[in-house]
N, C-alpha and C positions, 0 to 999 in steps of 0.2 A: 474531571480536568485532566486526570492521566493520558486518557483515552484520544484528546484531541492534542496535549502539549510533547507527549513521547515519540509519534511517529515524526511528528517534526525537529524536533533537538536529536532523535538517533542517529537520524536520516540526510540531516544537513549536510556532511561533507559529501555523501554518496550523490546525493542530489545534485551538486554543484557539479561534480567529474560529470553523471548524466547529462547538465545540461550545456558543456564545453562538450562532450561527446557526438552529443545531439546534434549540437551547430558543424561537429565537423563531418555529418551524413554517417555515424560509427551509431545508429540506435540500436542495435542488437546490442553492442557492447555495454552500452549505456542500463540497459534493461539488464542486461547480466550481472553488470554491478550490484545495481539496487536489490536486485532480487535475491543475489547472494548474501550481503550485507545483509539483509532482512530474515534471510534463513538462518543465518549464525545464533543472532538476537533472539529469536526465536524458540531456541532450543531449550535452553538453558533456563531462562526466566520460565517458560510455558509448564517445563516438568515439575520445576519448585511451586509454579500456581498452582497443579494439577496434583501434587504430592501431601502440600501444606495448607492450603484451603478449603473450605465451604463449594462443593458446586451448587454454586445459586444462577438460573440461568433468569437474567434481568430482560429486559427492553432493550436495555443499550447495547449487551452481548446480542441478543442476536438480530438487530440493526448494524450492528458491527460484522459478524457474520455476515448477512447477506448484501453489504457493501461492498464484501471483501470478493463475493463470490460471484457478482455483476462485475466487478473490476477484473475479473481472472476471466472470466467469460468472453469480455470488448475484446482484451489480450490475444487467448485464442485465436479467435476468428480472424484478428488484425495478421495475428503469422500466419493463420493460414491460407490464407489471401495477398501475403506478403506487399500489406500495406501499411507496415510499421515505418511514421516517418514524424517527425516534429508534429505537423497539423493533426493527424490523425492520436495523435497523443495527449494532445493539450485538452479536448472534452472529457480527460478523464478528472480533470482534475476538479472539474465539476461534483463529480462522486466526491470528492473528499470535501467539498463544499459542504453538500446535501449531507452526508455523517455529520458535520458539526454544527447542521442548524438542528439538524433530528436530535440530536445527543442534548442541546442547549434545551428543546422546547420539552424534552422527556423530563 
């Protein structure tokens, strides 16, 4: 349940700025945000997982994993092509679908 309810309650304000950003043609910024925010998050909780627990690598970690790693990949290629725009944004969100039916049926 963490795995599908945390990215969305961390994420929520950054998302909203993303997507007033979005609308106002600022998607670099937008993406800047979120991704900053996510990297902060990140830090901190990842070293205390990585310090204080068990590595048990599951099903859902690396579903997690290489969702995360298709999602970074579309990214790539969208700036390197600099076809970062609303449209070309919103199939990603698709991926976060596909993780939570994956994670539900695991």
């Amino acid at each position: 349940m963490a795995l599908l309810l945390s990215p969305v309650a961390t994420e929520l304000p950054e998302t909203v700025n993303a997507l007033i950003w979005v609308r106002q043609g600022k998607e670099r910024l937008a993406l800047a945000n979120i991704s900053g925010a996510m990297m902060i998050q990140a830090t901190v909780p990842t070293a205390l997982g990585l310090f204080f627990t068990t590595w048990i690598f599951s099903r859902a970690l690396i579903v997690s994993g290489a969702i995360t790693l298709a999602a970074v990949a579309v990214l790539l290629v969208l700036f390197a092509n600099k076809a970062v725009n609303a449209r070309s944004l919103m199939p990603l969100a698709a991926l976060y679908a596909a993780f939570a039916a994956i994670i539900v049926f695991l």
